[in-house]
DSSP file (Angstrom, degrees, kcal/mol; ACC not computed):
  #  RESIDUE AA STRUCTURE BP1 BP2  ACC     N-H-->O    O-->H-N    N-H-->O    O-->H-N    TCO  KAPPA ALPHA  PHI   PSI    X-CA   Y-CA   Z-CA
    1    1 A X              0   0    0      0, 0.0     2,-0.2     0, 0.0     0, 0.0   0.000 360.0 360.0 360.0 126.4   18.7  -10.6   17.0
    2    2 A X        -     0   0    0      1,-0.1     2,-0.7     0, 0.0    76,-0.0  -0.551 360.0-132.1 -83.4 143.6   16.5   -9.5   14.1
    3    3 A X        -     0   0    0     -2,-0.2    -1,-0.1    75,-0.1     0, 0.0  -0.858   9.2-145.9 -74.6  65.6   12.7  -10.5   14.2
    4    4 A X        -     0   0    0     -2,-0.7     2,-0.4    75,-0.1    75,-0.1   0.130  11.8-147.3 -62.9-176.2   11.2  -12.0   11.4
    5    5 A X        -     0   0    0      2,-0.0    75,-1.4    35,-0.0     2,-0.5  -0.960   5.8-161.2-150.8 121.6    7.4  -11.1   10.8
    6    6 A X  E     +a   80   0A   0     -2,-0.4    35,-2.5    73,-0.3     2,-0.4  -0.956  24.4 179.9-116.6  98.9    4.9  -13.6    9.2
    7    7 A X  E     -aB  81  40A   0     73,-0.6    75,-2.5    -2,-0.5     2,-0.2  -0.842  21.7-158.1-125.2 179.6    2.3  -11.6    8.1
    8    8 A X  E     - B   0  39A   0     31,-1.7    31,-1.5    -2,-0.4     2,-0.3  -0.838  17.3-176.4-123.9 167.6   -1.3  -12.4    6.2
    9    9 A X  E     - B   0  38A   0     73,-0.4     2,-0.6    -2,-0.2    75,-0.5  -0.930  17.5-141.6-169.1 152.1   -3.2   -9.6    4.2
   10   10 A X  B     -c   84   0B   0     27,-1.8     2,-3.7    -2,-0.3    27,-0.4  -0.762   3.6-150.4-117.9 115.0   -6.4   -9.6    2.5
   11   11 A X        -     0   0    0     73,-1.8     2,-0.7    -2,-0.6    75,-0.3  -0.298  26.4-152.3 -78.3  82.4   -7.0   -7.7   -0.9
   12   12 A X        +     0   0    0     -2,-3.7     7,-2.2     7,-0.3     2,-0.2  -0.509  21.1 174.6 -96.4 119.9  -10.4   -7.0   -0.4
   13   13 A X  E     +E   18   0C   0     73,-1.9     2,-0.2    -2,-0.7     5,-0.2  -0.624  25.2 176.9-109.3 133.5  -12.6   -6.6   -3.8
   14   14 A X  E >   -E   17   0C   0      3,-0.9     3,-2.6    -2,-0.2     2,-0.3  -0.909  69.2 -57.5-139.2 154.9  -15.9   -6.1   -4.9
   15   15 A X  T 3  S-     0   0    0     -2,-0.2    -2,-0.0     1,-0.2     0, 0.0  -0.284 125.0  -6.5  16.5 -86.0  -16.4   -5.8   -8.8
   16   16 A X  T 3  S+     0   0    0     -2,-0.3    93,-0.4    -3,-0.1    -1,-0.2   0.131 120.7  73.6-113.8  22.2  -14.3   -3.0   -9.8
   17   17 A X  E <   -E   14   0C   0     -3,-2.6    -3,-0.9    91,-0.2     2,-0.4  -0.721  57.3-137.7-110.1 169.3  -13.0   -1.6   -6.3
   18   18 A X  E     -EF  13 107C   0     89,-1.1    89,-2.8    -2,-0.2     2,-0.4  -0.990  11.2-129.5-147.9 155.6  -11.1   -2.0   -3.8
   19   19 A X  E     + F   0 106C   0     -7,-2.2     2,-0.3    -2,-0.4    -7,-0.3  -0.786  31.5 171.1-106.0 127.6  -11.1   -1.7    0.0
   20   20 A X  E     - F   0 105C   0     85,-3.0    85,-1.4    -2,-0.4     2,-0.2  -0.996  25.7-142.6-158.4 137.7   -8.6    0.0    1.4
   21   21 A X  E     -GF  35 104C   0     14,-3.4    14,-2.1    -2,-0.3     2,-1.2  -0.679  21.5-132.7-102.0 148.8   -7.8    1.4    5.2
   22   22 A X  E     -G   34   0C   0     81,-2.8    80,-2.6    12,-0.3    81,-0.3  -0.783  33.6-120.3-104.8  76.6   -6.1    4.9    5.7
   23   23 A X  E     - F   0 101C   0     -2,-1.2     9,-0.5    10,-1.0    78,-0.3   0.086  28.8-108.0 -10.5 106.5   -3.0    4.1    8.5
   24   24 A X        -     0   0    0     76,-1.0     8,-1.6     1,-0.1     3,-0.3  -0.330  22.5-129.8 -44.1 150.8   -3.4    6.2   11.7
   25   25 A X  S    S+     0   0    0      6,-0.3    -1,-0.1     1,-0.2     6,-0.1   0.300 109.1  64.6 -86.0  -9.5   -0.4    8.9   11.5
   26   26 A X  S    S+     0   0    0     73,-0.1    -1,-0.2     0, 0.0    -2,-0.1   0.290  86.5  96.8-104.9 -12.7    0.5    7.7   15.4
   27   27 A X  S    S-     0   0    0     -3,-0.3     4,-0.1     1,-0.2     3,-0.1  -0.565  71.3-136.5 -91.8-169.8    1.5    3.7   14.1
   28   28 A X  S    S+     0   0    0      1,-0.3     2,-0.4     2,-0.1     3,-0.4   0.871  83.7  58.7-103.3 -42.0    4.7    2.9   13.6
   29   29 A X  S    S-     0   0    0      1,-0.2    -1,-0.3    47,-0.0    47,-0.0  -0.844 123.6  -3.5-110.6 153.9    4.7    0.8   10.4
   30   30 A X  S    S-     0   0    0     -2,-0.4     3,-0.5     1,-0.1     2,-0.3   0.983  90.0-163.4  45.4  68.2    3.1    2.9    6.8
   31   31 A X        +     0   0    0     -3,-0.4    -6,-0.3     1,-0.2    -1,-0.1  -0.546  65.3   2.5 -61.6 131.9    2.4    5.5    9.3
   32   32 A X  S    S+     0   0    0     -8,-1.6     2,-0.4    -9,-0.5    -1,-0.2   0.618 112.1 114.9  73.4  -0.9   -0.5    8.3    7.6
   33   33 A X  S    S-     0   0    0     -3,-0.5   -10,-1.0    -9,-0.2    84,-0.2  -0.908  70.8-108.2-123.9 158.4   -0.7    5.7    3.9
   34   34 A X  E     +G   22   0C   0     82,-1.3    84,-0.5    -2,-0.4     2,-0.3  -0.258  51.1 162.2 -65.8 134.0   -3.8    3.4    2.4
   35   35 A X  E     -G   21   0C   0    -14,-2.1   -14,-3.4    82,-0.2     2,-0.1  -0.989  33.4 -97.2-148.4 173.0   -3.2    0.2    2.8
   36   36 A X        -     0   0    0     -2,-0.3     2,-0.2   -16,-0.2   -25,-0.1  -0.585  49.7 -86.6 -83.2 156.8   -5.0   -3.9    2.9
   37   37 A X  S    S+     0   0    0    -27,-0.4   -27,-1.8   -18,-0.2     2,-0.4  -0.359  70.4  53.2 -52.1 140.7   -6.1   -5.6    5.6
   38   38 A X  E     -B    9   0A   0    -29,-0.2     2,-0.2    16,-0.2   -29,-0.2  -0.821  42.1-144.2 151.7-126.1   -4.3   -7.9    8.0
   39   39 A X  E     -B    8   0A   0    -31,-1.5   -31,-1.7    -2,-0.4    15,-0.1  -0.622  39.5 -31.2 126.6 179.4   -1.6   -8.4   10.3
   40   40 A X  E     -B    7   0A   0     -2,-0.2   -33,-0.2   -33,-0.2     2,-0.2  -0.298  58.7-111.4 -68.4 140.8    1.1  -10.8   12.0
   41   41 A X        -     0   0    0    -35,-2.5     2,-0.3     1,-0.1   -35,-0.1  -0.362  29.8-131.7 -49.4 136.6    0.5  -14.5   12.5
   42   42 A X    >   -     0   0    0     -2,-0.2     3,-2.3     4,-0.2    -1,-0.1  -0.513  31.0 -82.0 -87.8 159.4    0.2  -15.7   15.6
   43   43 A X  T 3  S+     0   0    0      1,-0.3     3,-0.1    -2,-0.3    -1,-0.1  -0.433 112.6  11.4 -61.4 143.2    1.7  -18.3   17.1
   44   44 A X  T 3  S+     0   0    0      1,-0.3    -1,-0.3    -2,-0.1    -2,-0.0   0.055 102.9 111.2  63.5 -15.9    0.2  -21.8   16.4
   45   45 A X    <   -     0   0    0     -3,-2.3    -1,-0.3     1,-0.1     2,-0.2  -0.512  58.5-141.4-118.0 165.8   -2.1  -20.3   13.5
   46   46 A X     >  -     0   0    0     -3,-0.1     4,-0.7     1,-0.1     5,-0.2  -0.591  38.4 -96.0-101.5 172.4   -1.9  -21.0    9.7
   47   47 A X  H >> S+     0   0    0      1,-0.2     4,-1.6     2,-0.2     3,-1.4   0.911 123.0  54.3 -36.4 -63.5   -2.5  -18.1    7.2
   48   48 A X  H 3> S+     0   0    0      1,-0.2     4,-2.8     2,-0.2     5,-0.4   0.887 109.2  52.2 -68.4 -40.5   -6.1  -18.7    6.4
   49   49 A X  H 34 S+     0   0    0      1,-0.2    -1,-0.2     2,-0.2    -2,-0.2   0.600 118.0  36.0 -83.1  17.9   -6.9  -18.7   10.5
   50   50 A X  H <X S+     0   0    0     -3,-1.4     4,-2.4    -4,-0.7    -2,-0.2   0.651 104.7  66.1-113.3  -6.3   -5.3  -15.5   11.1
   51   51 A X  H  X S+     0   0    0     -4,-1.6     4,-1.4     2,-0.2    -3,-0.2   0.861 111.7  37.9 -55.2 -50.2   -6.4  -14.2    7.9
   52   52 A X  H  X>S+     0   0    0     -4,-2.8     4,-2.6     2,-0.2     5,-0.5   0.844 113.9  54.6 -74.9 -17.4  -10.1  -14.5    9.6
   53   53 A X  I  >>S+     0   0    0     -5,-0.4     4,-2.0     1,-0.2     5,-0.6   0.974 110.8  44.6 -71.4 -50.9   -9.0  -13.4   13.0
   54   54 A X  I  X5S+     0   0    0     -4,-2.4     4,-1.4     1,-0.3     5,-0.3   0.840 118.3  49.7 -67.6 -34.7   -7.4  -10.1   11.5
   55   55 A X  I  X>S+     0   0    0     -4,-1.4     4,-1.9     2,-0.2     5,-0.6   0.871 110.3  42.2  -7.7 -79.3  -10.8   -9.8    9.4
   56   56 A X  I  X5S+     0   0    0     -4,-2.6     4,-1.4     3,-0.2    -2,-0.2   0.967 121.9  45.1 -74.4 -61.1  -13.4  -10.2   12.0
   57   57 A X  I  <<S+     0   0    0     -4,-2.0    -2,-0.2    -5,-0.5    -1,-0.2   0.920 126.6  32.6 -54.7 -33.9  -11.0   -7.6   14.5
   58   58 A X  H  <<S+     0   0    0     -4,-1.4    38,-3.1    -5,-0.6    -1,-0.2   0.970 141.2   8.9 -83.2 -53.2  -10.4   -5.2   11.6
   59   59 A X  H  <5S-     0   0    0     -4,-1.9    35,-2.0    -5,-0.3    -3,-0.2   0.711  88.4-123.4-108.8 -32.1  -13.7   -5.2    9.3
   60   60 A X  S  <<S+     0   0    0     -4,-1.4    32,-0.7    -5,-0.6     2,-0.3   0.875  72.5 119.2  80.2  23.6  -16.0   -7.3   11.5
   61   61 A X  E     -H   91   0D   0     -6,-0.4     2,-0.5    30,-0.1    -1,-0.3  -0.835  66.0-118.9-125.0 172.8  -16.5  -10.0    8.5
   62   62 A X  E     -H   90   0D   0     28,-1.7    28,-1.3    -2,-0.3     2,-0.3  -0.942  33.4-122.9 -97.5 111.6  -15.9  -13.6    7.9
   63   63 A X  E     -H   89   0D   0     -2,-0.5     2,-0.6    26,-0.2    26,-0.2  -0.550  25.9-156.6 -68.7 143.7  -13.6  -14.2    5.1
   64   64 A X  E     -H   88   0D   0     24,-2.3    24,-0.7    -2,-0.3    23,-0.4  -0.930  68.0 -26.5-102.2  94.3  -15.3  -16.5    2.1
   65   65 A X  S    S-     0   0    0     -2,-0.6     2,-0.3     1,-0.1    22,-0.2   0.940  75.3-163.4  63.9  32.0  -12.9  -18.4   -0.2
   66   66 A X        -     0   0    0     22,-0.1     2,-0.5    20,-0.1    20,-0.2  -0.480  10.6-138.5 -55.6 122.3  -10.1  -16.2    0.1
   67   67 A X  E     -D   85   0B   0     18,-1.7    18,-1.4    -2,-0.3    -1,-0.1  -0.868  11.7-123.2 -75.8 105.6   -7.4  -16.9   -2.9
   68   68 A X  E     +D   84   0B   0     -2,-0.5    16,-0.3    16,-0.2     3,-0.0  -0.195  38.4 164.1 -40.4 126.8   -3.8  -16.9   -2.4
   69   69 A X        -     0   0    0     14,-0.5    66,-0.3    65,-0.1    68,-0.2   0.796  54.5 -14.4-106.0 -52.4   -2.3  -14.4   -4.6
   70   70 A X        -     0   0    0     13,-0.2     2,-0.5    66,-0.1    13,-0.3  -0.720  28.7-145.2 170.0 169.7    1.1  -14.1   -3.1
   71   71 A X        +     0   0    0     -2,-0.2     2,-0.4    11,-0.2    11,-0.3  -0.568  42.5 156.4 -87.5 114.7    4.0  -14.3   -0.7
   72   72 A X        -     0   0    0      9,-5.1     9,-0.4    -2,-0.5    -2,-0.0  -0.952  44.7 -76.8-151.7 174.9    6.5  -11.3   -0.7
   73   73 A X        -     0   0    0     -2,-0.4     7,-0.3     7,-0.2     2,-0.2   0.077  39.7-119.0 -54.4 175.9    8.8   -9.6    1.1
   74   74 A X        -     0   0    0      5,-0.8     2,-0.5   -69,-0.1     5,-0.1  -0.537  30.3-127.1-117.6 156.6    7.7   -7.4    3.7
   75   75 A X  S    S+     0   0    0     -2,-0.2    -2,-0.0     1,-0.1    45,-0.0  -0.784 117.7  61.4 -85.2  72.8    9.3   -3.2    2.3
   76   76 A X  S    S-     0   0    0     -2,-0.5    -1,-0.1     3,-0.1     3,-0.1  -0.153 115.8-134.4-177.5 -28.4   11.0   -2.7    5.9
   77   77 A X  S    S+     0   0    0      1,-0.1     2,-0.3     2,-0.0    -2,-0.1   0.882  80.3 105.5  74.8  44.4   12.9   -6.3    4.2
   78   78 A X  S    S+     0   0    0    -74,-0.1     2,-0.2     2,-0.0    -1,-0.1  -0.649  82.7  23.2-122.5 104.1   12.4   -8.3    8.2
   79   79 A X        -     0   0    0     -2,-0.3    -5,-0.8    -5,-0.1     2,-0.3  -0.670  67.0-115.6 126.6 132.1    9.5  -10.4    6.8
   80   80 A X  E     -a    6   0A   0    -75,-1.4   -73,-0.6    -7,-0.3     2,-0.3  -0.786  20.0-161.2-102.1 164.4    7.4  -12.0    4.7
   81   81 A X  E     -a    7   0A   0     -9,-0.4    -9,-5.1    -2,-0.3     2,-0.4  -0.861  11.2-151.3-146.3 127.6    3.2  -11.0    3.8
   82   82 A X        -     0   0    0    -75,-2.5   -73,-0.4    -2,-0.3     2,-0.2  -0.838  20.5-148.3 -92.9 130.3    0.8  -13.9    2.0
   83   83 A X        -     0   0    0     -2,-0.4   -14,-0.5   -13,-0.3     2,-0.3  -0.574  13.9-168.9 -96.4 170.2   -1.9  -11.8    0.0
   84   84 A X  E     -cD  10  68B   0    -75,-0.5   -73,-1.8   -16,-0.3     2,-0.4  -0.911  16.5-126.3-159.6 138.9   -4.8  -13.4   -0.1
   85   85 A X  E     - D   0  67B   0    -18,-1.4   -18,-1.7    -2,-0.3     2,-0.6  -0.868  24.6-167.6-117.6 112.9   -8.0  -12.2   -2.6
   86   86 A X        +     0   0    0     -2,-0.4   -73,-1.9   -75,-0.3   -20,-0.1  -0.866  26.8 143.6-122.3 134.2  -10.8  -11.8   -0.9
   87   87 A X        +     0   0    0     -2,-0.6     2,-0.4   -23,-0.4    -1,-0.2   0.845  64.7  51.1-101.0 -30.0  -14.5  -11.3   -2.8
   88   88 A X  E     +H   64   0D   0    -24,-0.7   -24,-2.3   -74,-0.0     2,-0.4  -0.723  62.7 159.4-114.7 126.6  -17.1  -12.9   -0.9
   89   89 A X  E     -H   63   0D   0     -2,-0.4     2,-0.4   -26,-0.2   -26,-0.2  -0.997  33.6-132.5-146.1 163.1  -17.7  -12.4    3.2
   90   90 A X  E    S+H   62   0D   0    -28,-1.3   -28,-1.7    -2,-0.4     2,-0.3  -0.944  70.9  41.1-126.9 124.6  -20.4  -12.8    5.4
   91   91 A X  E    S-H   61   0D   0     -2,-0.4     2,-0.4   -30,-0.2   -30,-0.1  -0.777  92.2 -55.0 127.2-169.8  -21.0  -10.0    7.5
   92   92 A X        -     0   0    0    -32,-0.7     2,-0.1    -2,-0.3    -2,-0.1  -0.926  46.7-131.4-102.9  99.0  -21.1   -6.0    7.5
   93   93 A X        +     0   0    0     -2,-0.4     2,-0.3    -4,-0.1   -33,-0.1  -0.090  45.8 149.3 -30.6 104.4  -18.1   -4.5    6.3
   94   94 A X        -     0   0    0    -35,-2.0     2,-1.2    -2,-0.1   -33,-0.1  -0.985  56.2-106.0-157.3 151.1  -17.1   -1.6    9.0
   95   95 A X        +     0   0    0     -2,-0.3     3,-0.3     1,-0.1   -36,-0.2  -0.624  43.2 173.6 -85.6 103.2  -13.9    0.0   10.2
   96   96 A X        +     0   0    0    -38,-3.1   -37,-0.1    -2,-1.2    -1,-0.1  -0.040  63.6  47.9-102.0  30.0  -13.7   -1.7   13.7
   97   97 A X    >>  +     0   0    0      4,-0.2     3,-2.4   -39,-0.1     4,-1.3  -0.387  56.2 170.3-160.5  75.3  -10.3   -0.5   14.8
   98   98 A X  T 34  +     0   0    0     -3,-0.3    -2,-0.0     2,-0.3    -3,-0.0   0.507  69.1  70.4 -35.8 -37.2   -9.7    2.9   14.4
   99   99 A X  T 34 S+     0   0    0      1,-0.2    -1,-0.3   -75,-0.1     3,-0.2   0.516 111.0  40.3 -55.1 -20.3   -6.6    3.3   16.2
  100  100 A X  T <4 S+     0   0    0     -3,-2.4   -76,-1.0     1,-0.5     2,-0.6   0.623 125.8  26.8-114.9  -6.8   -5.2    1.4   13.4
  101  101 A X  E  <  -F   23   0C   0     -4,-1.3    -1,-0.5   -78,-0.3   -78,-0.2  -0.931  60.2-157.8-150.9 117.8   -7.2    2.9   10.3
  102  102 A X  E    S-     0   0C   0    -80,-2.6     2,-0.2    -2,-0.6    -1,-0.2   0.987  81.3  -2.9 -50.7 -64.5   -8.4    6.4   10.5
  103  103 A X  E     -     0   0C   0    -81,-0.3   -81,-2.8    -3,-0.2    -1,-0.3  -0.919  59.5-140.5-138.5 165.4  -10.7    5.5    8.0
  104  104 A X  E     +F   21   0C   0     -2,-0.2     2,-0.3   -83,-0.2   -83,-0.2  -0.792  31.3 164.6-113.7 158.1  -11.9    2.6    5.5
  105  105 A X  E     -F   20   0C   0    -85,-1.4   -85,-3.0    -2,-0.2     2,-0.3  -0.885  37.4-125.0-159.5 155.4  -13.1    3.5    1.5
  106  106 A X  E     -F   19   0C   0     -2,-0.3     2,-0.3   -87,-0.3   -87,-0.2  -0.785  31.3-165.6 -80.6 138.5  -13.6    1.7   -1.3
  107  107 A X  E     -F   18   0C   0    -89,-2.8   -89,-1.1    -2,-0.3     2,-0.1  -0.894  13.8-140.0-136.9 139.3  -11.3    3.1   -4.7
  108  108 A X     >  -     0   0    0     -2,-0.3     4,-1.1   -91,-0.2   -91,-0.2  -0.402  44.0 -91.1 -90.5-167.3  -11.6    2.3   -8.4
  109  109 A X  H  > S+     0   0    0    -93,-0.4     4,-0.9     2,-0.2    -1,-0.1   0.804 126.4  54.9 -46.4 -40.8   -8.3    1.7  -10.5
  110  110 A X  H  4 S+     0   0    0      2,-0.2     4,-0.4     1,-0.2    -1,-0.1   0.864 111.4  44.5 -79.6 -54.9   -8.1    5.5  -11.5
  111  111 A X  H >> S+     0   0    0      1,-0.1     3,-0.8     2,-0.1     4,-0.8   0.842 104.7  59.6 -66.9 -26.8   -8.2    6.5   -7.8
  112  112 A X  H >< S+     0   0    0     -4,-1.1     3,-0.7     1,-0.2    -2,-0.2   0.860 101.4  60.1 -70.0 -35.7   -5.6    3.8   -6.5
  113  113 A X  T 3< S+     0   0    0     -4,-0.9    -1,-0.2     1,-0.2    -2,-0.1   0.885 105.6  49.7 -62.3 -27.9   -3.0    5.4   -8.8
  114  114 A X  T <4 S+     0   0    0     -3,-0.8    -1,-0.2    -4,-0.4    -2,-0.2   0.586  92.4  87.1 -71.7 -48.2   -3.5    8.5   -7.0
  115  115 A X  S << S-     0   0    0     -4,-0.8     2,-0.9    -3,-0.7   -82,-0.1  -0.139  81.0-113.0 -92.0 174.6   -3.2    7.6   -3.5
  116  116 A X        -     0   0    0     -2,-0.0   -82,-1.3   -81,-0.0    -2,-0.1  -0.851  49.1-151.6 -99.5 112.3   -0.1    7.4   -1.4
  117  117 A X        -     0   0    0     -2,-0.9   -82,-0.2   -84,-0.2     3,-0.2  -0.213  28.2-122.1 -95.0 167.7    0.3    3.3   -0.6
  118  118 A X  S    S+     0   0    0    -84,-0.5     2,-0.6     1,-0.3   -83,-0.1   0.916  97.6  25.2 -66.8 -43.9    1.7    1.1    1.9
  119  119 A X  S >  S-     0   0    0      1,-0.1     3,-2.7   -89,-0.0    -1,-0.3  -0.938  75.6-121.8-139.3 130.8    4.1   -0.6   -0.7
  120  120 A X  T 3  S+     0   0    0     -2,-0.6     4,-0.2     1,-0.3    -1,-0.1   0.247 105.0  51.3 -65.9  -4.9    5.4    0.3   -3.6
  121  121 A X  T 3> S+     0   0    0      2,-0.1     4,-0.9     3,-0.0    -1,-0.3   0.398  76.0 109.5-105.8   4.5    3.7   -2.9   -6.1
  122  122 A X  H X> S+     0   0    0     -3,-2.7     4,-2.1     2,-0.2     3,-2.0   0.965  76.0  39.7 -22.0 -83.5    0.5   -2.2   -4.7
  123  123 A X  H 3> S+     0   0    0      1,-0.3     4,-2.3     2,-0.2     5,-0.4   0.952 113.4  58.1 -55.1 -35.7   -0.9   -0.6   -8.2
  124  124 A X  H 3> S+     0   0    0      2,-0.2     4,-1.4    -4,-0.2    -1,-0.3   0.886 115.1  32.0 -49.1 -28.8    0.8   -3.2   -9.9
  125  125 A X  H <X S+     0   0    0     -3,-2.0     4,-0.9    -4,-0.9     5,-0.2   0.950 116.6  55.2 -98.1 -42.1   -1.1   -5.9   -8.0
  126  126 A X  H >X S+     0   0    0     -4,-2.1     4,-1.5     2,-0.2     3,-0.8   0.881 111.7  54.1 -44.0 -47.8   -4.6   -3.7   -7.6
  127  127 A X  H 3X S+     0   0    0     -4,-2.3     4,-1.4    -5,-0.5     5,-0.3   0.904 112.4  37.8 -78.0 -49.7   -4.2   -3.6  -11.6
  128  128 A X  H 3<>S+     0   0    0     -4,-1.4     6,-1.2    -5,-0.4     5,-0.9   0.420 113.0  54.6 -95.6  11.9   -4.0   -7.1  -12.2
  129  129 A X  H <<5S+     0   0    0     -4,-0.9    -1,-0.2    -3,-0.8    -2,-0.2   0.834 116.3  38.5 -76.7 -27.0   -6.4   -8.2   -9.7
  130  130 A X  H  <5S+     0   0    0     -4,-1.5    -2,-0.2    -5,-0.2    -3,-0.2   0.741 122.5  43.5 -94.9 -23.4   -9.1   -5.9  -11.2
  131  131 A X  T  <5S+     0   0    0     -4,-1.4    -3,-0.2    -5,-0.4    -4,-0.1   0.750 137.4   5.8 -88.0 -95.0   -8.0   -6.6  -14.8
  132  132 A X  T   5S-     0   0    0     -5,-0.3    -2,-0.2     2,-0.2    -3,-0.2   0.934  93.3-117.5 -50.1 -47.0   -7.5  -10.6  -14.6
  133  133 A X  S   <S+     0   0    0     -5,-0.9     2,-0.2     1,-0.5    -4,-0.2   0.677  88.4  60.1 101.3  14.6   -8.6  -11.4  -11.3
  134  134 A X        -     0   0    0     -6,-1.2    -1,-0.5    -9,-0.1     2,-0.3  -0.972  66.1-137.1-155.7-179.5   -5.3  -12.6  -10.4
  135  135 A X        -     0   0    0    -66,-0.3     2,-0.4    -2,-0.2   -10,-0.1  -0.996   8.9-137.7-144.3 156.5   -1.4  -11.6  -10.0
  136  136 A X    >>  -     0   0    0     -2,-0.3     3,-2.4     1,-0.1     4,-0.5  -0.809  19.3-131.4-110.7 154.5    1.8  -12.7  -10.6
  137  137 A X  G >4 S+     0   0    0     -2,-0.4     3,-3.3     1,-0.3     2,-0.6   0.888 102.9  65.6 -24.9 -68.3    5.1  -12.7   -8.8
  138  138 A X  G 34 S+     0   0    0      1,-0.3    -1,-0.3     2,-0.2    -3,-0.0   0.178  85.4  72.3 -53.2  18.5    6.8  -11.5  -11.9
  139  139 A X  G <4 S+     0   0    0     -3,-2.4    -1,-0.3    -2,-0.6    -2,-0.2   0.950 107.4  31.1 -69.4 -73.6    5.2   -8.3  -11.9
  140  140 A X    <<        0   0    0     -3,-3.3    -2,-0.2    -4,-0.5    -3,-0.1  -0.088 360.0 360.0-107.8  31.6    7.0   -7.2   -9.2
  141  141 A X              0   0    0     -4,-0.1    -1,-0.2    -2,-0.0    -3,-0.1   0.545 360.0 360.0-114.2 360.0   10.4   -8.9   -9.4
């Protein structure tokens, strides 16, 4: 029986960067590539409360007004992931799981082109976040 996967993920912005975690080479999925924040729903929870749980465990913030950007298929195709855009948090940004992200950096547009990503509409959606401040499906369909 195949698994589906519910997952939440946070595109986290501040003016013309973006925050982005470097995959331990040891996980099993986007082993050793840059990726957003997040992870699977849990049972019982909606998006927006696992969106903070995966927050606070990863980054050690409180998401603020996170904005739905959109739902799409997971690349592995067992799945879904809701993006979420997040500018405002209350706390101190810090990589507080290591096991899952070697390291955390912030990246302009010109570096994100560069890097090797989790998922292959990544610059498309990094491009229109930073350019409009939002994205649409039909980018990547």
């Amino acid at each position: 029986m195949m698994v589906s996967h519910h997952c939440v993920a946070a595109l986290v912005v501040d003016g013309t960067k973006v925050l982005l975690g470097l995959r331990g080479t040891n996980r099993t999925f986007y082993p050793g590539v840059w990726d957003v924040f997040g992870g699977h729903i849990e049972h019982g929870e909606d998006e927006l409360a696992a969106l903070a749980r995966e927050l606070q465990e990863e980054l050690g913030v409180e998401p603020v007004e996170p904005a739905w950007l959109a739902t799409l298929p997971l690349a592995n195709g067992l799945g879904t992931c809701h993006y979420y855009l997040l500018k405002r948090w209350r706390g101190e940004l810090a990589n507080r799981q290591t096991h899952e992200h070697e390291r955390i950096a912030w990246f302009d547009e010109a570096e994100l082109a560069a890097l090797p990503l989790a998922e292959p509409f990544y610059p498309m959606m990094f491009a229109s976040v930073l350019k409009n401040g939002w994205f649409s499906l039909t980018e990547v369909e």
